[in-house]
Backbone as a chain_set.jsonl record, in Angstrom:
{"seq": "XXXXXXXXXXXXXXXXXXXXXXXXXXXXXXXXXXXXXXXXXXXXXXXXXXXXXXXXXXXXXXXXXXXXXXXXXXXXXXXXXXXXXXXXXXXXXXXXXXXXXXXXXXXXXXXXXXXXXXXXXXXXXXXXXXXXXXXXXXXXXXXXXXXXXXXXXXXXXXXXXXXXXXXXXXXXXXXXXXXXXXXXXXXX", "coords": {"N": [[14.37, -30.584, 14.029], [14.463, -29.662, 16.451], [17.028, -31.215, 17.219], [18.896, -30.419, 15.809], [18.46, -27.407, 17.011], [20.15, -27.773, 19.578], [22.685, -28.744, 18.604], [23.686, -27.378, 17.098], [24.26, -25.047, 18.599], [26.63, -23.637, 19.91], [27.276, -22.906, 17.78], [28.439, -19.768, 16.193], [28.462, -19.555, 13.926], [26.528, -19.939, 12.789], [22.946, -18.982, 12.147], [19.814, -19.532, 11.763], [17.688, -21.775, 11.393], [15.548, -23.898, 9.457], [12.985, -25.915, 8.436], [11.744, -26.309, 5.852], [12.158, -26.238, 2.767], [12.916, -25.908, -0.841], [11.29, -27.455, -3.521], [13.004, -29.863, -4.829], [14.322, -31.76, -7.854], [15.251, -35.198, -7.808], [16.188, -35.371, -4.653], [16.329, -36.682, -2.842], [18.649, -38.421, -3.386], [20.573, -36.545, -2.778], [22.568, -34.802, -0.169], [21.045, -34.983, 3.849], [20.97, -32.57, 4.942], [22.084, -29.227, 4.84], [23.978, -26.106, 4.155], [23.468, -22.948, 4.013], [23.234, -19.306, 2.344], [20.215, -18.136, 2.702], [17.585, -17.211, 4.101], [14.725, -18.91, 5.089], [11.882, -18.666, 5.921], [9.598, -20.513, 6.86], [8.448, -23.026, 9.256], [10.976, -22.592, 11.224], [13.379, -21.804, 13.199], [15.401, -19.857, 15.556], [18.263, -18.853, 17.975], [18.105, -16.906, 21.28], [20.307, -15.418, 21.258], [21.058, -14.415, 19.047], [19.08, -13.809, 17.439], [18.507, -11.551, 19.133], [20.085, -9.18, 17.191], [18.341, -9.008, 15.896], [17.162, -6.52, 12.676], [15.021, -4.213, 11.824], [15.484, -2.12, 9.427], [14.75, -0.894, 6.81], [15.973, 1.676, 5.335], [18.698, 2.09, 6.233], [19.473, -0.494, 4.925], [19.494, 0.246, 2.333], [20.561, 2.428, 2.656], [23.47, 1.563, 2.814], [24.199, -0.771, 1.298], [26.107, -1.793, -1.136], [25.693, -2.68, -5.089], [27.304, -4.988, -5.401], [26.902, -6.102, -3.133], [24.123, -6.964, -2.55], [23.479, -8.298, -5.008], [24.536, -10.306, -4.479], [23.145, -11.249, -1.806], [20.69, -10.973, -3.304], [21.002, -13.972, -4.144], [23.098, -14.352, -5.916], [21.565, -12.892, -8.303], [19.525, -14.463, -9.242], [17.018, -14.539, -7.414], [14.776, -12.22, -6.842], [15.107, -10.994, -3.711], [16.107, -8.244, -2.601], [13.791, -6.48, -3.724], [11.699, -6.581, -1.625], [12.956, -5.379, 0.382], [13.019, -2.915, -0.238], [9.786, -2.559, -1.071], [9.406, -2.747, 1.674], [10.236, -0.153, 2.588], [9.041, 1.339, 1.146], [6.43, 1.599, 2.117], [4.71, -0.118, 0.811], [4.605, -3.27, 1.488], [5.065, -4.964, 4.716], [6.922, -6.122, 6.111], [8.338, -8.746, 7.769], [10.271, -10.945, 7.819], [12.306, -10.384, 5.478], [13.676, -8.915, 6.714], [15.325, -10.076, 8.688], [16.686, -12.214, 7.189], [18.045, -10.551, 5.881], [19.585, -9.252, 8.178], [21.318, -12.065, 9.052], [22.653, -12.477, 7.308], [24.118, -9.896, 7.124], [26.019, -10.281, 9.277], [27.327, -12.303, 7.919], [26.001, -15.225, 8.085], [24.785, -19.048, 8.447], [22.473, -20.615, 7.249], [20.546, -23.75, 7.87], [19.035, -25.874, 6.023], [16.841, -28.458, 5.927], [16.81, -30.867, 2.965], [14.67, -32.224, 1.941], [11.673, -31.184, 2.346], [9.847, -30.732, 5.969], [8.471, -29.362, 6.852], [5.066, -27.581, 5.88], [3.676, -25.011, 3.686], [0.588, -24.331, 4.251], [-0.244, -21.688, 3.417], [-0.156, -21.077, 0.968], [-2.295, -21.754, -0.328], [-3.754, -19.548, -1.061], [-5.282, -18.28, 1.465], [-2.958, -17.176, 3.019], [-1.175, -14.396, 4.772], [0.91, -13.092, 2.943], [1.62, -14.506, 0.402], [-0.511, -15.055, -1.283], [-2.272, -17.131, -3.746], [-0.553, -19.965, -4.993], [1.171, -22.754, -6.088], [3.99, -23.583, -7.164], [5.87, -23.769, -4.543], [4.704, -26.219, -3.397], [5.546, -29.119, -1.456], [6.382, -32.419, -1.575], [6.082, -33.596, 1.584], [9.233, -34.521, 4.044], [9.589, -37.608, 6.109], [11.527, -38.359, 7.808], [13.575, -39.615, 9.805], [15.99, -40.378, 10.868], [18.435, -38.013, 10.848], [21.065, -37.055, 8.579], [23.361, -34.89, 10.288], [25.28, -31.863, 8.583], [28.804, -31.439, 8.998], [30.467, -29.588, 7.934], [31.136, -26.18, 7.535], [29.812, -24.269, 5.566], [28.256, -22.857, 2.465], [26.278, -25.367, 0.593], [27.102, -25.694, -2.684], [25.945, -27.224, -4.899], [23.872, -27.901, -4.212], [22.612, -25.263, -4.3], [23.133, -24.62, -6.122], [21.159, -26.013, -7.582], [18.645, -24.865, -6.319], [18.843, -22.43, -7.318], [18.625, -23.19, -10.504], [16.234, -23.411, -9.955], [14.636, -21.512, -9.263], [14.973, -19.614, -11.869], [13.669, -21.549, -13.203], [10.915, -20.683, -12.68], [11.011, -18.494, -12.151], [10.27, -14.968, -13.646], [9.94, -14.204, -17.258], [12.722, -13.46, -19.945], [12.728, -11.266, -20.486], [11.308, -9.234, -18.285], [13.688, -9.637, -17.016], [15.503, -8.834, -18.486], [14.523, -5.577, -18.43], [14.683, -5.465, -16.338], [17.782, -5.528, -15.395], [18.409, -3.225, -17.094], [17.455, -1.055, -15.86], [18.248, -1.101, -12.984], [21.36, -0.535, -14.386], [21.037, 2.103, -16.073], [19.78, 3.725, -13.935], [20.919, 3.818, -11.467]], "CA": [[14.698, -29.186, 14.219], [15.086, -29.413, 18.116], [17.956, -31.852, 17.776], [19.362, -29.021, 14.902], [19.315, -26.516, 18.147], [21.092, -28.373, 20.282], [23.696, -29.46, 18.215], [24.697, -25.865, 16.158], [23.549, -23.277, 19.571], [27.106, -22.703, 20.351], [28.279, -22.535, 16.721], [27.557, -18.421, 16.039], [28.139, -18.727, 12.175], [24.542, -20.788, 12.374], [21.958, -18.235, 12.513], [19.114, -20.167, 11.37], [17.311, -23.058, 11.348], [14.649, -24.21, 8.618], [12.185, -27.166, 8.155], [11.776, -26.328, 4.866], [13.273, -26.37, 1.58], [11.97, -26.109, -1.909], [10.636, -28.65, -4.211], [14.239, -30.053, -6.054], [14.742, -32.661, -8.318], [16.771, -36.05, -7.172], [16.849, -34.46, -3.711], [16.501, -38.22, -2.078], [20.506, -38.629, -3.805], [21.705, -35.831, -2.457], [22.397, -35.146, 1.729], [19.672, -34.944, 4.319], [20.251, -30.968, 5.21], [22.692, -28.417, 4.48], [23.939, -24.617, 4.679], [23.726, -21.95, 3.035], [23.107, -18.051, 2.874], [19.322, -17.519, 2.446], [16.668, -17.546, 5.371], [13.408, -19.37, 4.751], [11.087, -18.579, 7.285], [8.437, -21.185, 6.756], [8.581, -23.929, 9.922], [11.847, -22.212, 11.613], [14.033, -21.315, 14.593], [16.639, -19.451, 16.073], [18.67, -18.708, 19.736], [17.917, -15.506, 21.348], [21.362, -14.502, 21.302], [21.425, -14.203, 17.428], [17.947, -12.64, 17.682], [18.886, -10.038, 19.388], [20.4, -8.445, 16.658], [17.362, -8.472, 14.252], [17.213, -5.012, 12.8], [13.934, -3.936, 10.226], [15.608, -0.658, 9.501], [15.192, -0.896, 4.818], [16.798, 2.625, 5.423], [19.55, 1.93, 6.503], [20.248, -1.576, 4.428], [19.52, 1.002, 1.361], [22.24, 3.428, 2.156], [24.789, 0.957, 2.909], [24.344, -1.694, 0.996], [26.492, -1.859, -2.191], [25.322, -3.179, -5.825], [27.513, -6.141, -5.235], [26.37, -6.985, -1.926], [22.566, -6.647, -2.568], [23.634, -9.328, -5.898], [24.767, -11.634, -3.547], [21.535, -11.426, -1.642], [19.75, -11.932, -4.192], [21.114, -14.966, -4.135], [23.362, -14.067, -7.212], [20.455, -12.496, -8.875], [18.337, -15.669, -9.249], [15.97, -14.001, -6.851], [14.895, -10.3, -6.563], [14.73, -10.625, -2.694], [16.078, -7.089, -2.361], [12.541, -6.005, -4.105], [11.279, -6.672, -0.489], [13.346, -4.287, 1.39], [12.302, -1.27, -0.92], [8.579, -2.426, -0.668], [8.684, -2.269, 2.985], [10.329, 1.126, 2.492], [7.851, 2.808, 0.335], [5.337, 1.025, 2.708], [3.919, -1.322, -0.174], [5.227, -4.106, 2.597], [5.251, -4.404, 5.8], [6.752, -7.809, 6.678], [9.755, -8.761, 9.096], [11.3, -11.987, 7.607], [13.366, -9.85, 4.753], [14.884, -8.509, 7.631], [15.707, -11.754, 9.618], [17.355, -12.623, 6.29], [18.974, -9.023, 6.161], [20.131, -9.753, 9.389], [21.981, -13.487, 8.776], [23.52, -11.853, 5.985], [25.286, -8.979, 7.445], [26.538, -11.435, 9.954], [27.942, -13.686, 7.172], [25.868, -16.29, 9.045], [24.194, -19.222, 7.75], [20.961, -21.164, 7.465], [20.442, -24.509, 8.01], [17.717, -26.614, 6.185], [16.474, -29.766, 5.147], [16.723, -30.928, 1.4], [13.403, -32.437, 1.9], [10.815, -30.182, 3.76], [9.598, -31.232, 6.948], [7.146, -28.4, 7.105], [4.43, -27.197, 4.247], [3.09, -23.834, 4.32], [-0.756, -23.803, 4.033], [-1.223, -20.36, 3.488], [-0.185, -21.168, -0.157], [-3.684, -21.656, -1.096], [-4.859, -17.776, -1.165], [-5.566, -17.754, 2.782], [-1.673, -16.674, 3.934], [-0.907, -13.091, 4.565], [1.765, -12.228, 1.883], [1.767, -15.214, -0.475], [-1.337, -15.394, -2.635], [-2.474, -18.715, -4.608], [0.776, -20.541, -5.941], [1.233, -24.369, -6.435], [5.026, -23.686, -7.089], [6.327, -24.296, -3.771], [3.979, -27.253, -2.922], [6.3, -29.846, -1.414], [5.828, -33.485, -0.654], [6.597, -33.682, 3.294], [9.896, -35.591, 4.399], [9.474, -38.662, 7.149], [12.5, -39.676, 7.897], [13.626, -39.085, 11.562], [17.53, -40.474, 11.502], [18.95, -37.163, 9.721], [22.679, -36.406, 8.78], [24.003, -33.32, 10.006], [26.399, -31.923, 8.198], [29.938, -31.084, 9.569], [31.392, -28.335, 7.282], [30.357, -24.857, 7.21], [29.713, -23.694, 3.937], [27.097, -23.326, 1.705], [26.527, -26.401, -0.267], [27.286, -25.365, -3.656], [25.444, -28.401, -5.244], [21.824, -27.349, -3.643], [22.577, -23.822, -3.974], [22.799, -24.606, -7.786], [19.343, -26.381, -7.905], [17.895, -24.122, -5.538], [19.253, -21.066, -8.319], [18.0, -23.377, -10.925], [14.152, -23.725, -9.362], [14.064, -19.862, -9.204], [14.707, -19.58, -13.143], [12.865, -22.173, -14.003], [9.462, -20.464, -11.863], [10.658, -16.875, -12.588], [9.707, -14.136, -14.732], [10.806, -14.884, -17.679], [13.604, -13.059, -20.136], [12.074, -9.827, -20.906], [11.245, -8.231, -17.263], [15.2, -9.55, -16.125], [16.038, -7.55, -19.307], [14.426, -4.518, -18.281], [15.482, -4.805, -14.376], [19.265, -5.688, -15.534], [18.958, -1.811, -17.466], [17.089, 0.056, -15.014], [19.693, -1.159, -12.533], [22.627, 0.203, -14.808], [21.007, 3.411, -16.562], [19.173, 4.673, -13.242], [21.622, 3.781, -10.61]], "C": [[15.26, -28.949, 15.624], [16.623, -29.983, 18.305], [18.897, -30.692, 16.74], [20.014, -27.99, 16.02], [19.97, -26.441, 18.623], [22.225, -28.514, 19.848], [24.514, -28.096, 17.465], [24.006, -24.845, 17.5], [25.106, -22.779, 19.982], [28.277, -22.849, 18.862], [28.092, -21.166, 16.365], [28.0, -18.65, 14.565], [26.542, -19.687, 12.095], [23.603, -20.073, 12.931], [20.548, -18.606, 12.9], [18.679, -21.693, 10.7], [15.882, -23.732, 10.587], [13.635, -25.809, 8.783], [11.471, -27.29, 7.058], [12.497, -26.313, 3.533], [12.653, -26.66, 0.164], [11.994, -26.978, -2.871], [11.945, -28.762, -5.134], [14.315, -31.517, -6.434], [15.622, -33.446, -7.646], [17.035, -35.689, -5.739], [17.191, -35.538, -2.352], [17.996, -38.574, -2.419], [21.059, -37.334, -3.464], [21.68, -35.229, -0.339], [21.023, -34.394, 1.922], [19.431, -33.517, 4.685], [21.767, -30.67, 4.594], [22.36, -27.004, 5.119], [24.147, -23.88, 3.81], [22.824, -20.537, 3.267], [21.574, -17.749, 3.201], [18.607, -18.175, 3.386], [15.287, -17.992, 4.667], [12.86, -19.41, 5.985], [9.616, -19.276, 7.104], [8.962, -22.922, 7.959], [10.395, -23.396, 10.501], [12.096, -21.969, 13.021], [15.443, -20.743, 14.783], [17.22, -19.522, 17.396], [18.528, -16.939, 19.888], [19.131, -14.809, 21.305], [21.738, -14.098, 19.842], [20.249, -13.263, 16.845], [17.877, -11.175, 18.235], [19.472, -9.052, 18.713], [19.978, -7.957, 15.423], [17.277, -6.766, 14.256], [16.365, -5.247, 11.558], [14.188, -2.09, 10.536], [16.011, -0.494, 7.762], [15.871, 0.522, 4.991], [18.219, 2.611, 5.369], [20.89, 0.77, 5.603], [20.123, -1.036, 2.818], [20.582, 2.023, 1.34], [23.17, 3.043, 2.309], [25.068, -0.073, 1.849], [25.286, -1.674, -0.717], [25.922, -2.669, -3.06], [26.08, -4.665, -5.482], [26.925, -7.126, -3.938], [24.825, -7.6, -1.886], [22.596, -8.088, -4.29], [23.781, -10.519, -5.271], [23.774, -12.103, -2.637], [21.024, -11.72, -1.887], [19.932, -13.218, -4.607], [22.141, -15.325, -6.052], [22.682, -14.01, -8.295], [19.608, -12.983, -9.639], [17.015, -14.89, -8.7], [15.982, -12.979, -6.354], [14.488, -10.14, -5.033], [14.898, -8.732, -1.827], [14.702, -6.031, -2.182], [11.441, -6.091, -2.759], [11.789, -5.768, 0.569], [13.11, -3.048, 0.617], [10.747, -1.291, -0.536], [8.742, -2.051, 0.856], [9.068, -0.768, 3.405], [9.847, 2.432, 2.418], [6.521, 2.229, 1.056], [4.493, 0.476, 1.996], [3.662, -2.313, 0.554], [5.284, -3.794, 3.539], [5.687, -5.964, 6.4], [8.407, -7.575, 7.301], [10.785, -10.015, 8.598], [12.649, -11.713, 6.532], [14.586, -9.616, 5.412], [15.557, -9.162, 8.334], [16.748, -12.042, 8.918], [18.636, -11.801, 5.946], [20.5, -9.323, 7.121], [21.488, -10.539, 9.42], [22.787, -12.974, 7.775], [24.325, -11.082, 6.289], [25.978, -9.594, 8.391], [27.135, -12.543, 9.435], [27.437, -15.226, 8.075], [25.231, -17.555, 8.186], [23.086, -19.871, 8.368], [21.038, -22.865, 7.023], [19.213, -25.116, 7.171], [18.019, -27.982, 5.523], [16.675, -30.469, 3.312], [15.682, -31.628, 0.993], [12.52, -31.865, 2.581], [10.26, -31.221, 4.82], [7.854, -30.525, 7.29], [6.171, -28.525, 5.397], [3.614, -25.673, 4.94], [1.623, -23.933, 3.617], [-1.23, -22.53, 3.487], [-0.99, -20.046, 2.206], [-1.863, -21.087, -1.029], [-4.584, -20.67, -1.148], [-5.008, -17.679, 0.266], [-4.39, -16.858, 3.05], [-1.869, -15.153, 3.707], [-0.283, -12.347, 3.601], [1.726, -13.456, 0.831], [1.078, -15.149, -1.577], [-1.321, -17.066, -2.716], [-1.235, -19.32, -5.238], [0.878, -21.941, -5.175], [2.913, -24.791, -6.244], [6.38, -23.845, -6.053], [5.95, -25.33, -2.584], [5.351, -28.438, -2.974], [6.041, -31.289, -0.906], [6.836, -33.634, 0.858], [7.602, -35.17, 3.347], [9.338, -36.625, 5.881], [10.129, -39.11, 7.716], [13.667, -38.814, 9.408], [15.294, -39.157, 12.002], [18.6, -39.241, 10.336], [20.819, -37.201, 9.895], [23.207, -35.77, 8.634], [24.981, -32.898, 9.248], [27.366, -30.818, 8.973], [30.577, -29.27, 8.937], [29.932, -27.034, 7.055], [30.605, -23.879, 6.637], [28.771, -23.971, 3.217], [27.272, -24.372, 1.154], [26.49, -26.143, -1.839], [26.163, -26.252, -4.863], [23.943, -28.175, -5.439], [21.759, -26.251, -3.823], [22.176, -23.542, -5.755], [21.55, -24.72, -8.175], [18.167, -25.639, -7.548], [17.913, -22.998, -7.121], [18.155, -21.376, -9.888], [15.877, -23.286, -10.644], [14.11, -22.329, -9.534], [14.368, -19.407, -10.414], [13.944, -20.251, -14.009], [11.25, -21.609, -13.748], [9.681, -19.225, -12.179], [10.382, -16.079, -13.51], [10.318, -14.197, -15.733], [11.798, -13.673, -18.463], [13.661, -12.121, -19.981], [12.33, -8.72, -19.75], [12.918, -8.462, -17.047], [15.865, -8.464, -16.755], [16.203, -6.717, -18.418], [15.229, -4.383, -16.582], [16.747, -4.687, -14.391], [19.383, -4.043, -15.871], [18.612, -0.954, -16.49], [18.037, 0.069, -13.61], [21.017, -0.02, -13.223], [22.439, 1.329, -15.352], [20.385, 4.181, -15.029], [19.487, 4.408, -11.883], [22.759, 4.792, -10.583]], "O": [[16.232, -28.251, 15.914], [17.384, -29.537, 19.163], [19.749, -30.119, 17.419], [21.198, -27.685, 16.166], [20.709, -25.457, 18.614], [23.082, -28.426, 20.728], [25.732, -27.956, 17.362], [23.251, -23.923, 17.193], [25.151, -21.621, 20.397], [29.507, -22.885, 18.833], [26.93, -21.256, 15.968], [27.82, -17.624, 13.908], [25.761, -19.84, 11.156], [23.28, -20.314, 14.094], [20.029, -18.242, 13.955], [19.194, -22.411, 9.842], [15.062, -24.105, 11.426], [14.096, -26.694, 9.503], [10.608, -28.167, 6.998], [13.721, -26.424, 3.608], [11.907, -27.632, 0.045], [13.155, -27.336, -3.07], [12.087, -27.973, -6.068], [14.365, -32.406, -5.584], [16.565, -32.984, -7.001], [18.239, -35.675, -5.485], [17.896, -35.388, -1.354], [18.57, -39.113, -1.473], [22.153, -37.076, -3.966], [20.752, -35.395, 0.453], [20.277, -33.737, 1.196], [18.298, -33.05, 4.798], [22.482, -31.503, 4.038], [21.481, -26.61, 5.886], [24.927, -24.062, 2.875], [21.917, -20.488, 4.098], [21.521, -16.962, 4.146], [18.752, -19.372, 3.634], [14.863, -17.354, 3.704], [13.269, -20.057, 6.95], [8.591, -18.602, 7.207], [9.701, -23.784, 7.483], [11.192, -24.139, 9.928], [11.224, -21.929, 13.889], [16.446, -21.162, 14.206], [16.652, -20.345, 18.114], [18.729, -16.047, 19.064], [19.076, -13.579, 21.311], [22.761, -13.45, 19.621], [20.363, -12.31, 16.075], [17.372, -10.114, 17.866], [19.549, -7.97, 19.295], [20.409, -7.244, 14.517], [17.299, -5.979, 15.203], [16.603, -5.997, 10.612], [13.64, -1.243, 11.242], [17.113, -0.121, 7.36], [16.933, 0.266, 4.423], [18.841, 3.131, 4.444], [22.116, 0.822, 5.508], [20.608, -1.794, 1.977], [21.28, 2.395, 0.397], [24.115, 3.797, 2.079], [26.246, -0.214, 1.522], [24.429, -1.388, -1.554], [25.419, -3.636, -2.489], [25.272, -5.572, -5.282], [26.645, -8.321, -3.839], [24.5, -8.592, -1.234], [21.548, -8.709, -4.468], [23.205, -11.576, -5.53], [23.507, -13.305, -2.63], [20.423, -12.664, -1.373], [19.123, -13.694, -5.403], [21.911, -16.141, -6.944], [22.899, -14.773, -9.236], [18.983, -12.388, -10.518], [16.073, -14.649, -9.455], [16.838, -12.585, -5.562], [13.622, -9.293, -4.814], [14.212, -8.197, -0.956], [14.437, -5.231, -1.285], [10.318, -5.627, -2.956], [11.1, -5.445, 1.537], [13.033, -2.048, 1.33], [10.286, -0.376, 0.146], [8.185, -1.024, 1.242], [8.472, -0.175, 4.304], [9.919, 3.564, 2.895], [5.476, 2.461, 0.448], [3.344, 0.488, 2.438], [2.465, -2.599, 0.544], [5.503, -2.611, 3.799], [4.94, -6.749, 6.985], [9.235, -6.665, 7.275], [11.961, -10.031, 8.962], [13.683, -12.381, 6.542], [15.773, -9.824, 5.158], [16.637, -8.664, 8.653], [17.813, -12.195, 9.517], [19.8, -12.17, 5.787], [21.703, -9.496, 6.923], [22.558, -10.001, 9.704], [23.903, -13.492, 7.726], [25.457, -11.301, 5.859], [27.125, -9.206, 8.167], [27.454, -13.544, 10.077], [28.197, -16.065, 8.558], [25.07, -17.205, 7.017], [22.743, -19.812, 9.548], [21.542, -23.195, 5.949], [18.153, -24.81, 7.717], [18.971, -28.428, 4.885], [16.304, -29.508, 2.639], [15.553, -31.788, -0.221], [12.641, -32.134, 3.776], [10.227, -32.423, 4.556], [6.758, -30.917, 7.692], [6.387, -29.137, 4.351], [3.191, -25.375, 6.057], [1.536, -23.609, 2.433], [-2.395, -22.315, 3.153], [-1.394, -18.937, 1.857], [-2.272, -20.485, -2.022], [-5.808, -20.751, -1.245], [-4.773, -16.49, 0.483], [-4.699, -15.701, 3.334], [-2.511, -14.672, 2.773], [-0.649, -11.209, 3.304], [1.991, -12.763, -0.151], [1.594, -15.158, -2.695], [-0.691, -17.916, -2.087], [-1.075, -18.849, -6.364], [0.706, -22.15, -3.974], [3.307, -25.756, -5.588], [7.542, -23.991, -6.433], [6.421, -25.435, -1.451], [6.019, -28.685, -3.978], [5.484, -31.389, 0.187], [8.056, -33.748, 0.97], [7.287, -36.311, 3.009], [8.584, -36.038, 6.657], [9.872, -40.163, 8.299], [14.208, -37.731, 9.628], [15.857, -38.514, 12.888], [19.265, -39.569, 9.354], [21.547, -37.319, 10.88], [23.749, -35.494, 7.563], [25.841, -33.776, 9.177], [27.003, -29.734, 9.428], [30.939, -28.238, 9.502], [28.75, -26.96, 6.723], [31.3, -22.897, 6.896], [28.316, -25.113, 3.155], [28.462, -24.664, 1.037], [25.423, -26.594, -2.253], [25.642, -25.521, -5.706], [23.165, -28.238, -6.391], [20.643, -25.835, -3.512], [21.428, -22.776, -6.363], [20.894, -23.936, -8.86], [17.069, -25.642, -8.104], [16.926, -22.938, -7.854], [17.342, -20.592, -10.377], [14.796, -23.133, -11.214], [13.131, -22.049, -10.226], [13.974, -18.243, -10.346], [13.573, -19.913, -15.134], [10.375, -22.021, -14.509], [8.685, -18.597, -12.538], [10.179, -16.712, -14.546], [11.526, -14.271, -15.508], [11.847, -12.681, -17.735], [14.603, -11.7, -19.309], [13.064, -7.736, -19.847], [13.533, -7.407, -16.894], [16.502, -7.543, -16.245], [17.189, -6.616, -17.687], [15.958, -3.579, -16.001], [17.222, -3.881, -13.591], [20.201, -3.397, -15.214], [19.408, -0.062, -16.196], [18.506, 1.129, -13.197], [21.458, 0.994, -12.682], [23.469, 2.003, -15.365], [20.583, 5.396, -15.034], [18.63, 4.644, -11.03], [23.565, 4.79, -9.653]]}, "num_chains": 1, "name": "protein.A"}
């Protein structure tokens, strides 16, 4: 991660910097990190000059944000991360990494991680603050110290797929997308 800093601090489309990455098939055949849009804030880092422009204002990313943009967020609506900037709205939530992510996003910036985690988050097992009990992003920890950065900056289409896949294969399944796909289009 330190040699990560060093090496992308005076690129500004690299917002973020990960040491995680979620549990994907085959992930030993495919490269050692990558980029792409979505912030994972489990074992992370940034530069303060990219920090400086965190903003936790769900107000604001609610009256601007267009249906398409807020799709793309969601990671082309694999994952309802939006459903996090309304909670912290209606004060259900009260957490800061949506906005980090917020952030990197309106900045067309991206995020750096591993394709094997480096980190593991403990607080999976019912202790953590916002997680709860879940098994589903239990990862076996990478080891391997000679990594290869990659050059081009662009998501990796490839991982972005598997990643998309892992969040249909773990998410809710047909029924609720149904209903969220209509309540979207009749009560928007």
């Amino acid at each position: 991660m330190n040699t990560a800093l060093d090496k992308y601090e005076n690129n500004k489309h690299i917002w973020h910097i990960s040491g995680w990455n979620y549990p994907l098939k085959n992930a030993e055949q495919l490269p050692d990190a990558f980029f792409w849009r979505v912030m994972n804030c489990w074992g992370w880092a940034t530069w303060s000059d990219r920090w400086a422009y965190f903003n936790k204002n769900p107000k604001q990313l609610i009256d601007t944000w267009s249906e398409t943009k807020i799709k793309s967020f969601n990671l082309d609506n694999t994952y309802d991360f939006w459903s996090q900037v309304i909670g912290n709205e209606n004060r259900t939530l009260n957490t800061w990494a949506i906005f980090w992510y917020a952030t990197i996003f309106e900045h067309n910036g991206l995020c750096l991680n591993p394709t094997q985690s480096y980190v593991s988050n403990i607080g999976n097992d019912g202790s953590g603050e916002n997680c709860g009990k879940i098994d589903i992003y239990k990862t076996s920890l990478n080891n391997k110290n000679d990594i290869s950065w990659p050059d081009t900056f662009n998501e990796n289409k490839i991982i972005v797929n598997k990643i998309k896949k892992f969040y249909y294969s773990t998410g809710p399944n047909i029924l609720p997308r149904i209903i969220r796909k209509l309540k979207r289009i009749f009560l928007s």
